[in-house]
N, CA and C of each residue as an Amber inpcrd file, in Angstrom:
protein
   270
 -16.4590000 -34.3810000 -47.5480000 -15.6960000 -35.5320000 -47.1730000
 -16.4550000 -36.8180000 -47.4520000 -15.9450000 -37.8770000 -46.8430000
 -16.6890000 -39.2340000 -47.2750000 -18.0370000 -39.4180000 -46.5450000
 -18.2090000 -38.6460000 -45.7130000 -19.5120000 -38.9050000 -45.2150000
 -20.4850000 -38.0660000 -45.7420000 -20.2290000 -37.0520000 -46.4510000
 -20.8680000 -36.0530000 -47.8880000 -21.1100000 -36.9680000 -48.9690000
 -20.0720000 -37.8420000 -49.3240000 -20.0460000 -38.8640000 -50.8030000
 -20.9420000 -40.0350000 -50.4570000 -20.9810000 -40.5440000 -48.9610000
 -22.1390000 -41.5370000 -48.8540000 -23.5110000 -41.1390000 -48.3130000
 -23.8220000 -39.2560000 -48.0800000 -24.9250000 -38.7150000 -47.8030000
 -25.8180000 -38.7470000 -49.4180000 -24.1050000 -38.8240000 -50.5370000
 -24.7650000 -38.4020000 -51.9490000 -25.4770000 -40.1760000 -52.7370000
 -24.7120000 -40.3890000 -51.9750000 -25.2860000 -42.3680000 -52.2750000
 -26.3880000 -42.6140000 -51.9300000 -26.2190000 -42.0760000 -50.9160000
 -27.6740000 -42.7270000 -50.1520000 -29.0490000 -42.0370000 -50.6470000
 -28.5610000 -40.7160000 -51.2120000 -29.6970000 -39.7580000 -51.5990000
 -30.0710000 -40.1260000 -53.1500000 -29.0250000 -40.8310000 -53.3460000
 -29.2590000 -40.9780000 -55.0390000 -30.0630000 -41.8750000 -55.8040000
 -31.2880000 -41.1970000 -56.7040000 -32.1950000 -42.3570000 -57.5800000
 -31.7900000 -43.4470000 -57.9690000 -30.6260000 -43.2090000 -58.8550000
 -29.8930000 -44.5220000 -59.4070000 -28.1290000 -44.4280000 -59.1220000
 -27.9520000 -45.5630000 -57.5060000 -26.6140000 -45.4450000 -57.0900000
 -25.8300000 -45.5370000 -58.2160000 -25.8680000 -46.6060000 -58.6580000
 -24.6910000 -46.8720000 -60.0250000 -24.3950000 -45.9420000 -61.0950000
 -25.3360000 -44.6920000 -60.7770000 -24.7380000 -43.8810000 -61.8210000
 -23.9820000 -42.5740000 -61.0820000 -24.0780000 -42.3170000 -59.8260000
 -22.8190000 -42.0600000 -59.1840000 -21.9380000 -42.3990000 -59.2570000
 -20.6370000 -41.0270000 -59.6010000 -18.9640000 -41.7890000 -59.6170000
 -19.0810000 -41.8760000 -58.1300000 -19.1240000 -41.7310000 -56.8180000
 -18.8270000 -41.4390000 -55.6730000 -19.3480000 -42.9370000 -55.4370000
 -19.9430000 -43.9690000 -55.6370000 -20.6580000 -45.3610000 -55.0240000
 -19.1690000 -45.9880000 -55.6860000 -18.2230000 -46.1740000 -56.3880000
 -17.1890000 -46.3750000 -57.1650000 -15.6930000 -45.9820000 -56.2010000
 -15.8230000 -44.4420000 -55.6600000 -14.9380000 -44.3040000 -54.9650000
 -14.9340000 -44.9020000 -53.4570000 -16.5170000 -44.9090000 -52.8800000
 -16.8180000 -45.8290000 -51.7380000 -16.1000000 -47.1410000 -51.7980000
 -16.7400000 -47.4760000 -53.0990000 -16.6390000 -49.3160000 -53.0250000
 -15.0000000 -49.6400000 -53.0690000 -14.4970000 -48.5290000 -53.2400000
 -13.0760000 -48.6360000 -53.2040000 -12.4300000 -48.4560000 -51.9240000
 -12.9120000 -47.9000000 -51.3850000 -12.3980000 -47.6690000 -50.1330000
 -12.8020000 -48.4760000 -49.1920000 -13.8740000 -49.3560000 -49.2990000
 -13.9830000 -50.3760000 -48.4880000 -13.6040000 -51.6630000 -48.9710000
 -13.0860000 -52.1510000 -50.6770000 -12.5510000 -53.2910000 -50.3940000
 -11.0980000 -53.2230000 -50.7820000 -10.4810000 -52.2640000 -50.8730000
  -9.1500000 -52.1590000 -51.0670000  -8.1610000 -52.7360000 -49.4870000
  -9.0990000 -52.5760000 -48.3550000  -8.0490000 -53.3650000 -47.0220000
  -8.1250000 -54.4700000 -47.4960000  -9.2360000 -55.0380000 -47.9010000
  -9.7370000 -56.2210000 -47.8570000  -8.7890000 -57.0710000 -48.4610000
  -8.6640000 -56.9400000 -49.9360000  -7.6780000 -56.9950000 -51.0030000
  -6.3170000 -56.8320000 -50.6340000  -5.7560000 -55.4100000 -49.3440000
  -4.9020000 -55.8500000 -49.2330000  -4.4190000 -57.3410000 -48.2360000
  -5.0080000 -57.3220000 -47.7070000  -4.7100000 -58.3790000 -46.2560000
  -4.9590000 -59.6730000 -46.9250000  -5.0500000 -59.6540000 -48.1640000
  -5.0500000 -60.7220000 -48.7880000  -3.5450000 -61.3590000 -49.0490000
  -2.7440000 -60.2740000 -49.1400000  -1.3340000 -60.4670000 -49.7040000
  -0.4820000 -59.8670000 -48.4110000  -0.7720000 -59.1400000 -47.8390000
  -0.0580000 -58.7190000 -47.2470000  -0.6840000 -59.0620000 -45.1590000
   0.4020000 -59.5530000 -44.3460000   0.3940000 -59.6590000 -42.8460000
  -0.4790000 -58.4140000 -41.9800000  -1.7900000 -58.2630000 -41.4650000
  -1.6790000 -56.4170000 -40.8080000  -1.0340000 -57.0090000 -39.4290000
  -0.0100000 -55.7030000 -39.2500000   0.3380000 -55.5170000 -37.8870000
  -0.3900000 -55.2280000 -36.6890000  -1.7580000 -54.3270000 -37.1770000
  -2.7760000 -54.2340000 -36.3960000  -4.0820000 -55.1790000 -35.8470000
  -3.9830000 -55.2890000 -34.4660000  -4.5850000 -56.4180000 -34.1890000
  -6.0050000 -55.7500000 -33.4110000  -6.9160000 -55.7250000 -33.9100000
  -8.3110000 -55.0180000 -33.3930000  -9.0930000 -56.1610000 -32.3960000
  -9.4120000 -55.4180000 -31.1740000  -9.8780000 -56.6530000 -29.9920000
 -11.2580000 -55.8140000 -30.1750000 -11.7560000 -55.1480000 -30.8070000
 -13.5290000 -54.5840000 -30.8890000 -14.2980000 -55.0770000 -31.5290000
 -15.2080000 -55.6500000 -30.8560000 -16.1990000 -56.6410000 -31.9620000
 -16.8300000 -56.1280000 -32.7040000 -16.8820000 -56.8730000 -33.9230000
 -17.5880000 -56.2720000 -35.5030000 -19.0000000 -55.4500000 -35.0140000
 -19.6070000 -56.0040000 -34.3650000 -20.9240000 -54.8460000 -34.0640000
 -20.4200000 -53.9450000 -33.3160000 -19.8950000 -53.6970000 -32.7060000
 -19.3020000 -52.4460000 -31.7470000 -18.5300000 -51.4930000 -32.9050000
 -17.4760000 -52.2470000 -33.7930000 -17.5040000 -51.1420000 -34.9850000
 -18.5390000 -50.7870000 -35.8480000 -19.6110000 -51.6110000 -36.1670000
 -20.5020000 -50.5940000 -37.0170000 -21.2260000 -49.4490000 -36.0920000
 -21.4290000 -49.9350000 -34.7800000 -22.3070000 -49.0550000 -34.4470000
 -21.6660000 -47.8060000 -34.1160000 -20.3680000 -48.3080000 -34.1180000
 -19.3570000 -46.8320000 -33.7180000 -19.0800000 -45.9010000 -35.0490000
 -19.3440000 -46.6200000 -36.0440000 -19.1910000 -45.8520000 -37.5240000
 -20.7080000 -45.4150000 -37.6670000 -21.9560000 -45.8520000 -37.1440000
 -22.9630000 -45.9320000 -37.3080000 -23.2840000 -44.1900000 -36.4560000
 -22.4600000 -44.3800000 -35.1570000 -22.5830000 -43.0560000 -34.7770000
 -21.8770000 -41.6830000 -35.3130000 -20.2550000 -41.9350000 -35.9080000
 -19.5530000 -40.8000000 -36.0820000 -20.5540000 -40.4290000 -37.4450000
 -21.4030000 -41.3960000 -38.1610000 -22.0930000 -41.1080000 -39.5240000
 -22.9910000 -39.8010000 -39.0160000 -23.7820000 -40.5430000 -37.5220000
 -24.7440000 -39.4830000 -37.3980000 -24.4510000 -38.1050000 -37.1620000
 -23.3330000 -37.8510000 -36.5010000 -22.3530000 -36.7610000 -35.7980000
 -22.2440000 -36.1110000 -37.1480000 -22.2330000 -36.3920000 -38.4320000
 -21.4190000 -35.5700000 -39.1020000 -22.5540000 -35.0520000 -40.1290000
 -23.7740000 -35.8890000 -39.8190000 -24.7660000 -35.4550000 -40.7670000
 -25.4840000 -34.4710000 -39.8890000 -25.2580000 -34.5930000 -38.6230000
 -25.7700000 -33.7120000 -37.7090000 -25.0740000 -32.3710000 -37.4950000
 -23.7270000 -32.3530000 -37.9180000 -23.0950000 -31.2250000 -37.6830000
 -22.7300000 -30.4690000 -38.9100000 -23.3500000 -31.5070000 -40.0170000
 -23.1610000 -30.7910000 -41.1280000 -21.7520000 -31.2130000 -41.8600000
 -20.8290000 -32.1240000 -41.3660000 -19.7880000 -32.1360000 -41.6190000
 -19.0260000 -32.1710000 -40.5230000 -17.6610000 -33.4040000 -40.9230000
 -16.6700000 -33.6940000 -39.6070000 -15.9490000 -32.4900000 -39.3630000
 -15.5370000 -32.2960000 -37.7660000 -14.7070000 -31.6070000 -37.3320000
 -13.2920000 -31.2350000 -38.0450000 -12.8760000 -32.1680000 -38.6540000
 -11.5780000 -32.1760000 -39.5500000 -12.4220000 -30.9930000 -41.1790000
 -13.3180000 -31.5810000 -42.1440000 -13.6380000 -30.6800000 -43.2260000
 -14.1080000 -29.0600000 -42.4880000 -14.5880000 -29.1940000 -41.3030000
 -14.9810000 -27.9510000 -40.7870000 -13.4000000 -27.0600000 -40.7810000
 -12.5860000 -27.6970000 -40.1760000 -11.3960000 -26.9140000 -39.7920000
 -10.4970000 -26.3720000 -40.7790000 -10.3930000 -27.4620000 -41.9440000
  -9.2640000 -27.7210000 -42.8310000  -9.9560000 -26.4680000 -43.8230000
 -10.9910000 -27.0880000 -44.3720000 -11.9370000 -26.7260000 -45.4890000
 -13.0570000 -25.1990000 -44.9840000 -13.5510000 -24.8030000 -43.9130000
 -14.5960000 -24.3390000 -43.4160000 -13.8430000 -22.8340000 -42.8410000
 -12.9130000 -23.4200000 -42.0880000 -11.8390000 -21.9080000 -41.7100000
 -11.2730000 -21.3680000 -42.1700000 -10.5480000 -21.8360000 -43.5340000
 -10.2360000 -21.1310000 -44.2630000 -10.6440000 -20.3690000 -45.3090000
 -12.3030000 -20.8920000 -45.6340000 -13.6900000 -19.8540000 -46.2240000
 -13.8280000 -18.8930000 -44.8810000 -13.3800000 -18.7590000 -43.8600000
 -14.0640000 -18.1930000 -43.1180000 -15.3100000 -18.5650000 -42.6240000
 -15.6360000 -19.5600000 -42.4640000 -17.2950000 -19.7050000 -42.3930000
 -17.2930000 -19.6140000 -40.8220000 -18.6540000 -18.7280000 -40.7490000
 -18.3140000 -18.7120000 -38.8820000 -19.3590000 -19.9080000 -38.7880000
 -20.0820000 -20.5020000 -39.4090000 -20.3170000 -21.8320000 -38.7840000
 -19.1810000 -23.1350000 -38.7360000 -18.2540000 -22.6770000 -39.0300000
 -16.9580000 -24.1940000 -39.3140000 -16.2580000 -23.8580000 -38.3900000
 -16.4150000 -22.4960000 -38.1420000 -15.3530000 -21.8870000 -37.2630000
 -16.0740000 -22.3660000 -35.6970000 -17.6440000 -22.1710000 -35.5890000
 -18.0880000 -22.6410000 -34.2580000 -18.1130000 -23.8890000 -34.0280000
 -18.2050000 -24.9330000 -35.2000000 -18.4960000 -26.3250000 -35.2080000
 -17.2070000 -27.0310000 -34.8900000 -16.2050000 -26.6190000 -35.1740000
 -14.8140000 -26.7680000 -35.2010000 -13.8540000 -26.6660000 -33.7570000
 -14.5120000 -25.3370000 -33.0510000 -14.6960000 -25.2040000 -31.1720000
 -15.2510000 -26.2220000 -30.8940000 -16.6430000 -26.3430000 -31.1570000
 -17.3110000 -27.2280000 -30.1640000 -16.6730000 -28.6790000 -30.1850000
């Protein structure tokens, strides 16, 4: 998942020659770009440091578990893996 594609960024000699730093950079300025043109209906009252550090944690959760609860379930149970299968309980 995306926290695999920015484990592979972060690990990588030369980012720019990763396709995955390309699919990132897309995914973080494509809101951006949109709310340029378009109204959001969603109105967020959480302050900008309270979201990184909250992305800052689900990052650690998933490098710690090996992978989010969602790739464990979707992706992990249906290999059978009895670690996706326990990670996926817990």
């Amino acid at each position: 998942g995306i926290s695999g594609l920015i484990g592979q960024v972060l690990n990588s000699k030369s980012m720019f020659k990763t396709p995955a730093i390309w699919f990132l950079s897309g995914l973080i300025l494509t809101p951006f770009i949109y709310g340029l043109f378009v109204q959001p209906e969603i109105e967020l009252n959480a302050s900008p440091l309270m979201m990184i550090v909250a992305g800052l944690l689900v990052g650690f959760g998933t490098r710690l578990g090996s992978g989010c609860t969602s790739g464990h379930g979707i992706c992990g149970i249906s290999r059978l893996s009895k670690r996706s299968i326990i990670a996926t309980m817990t």
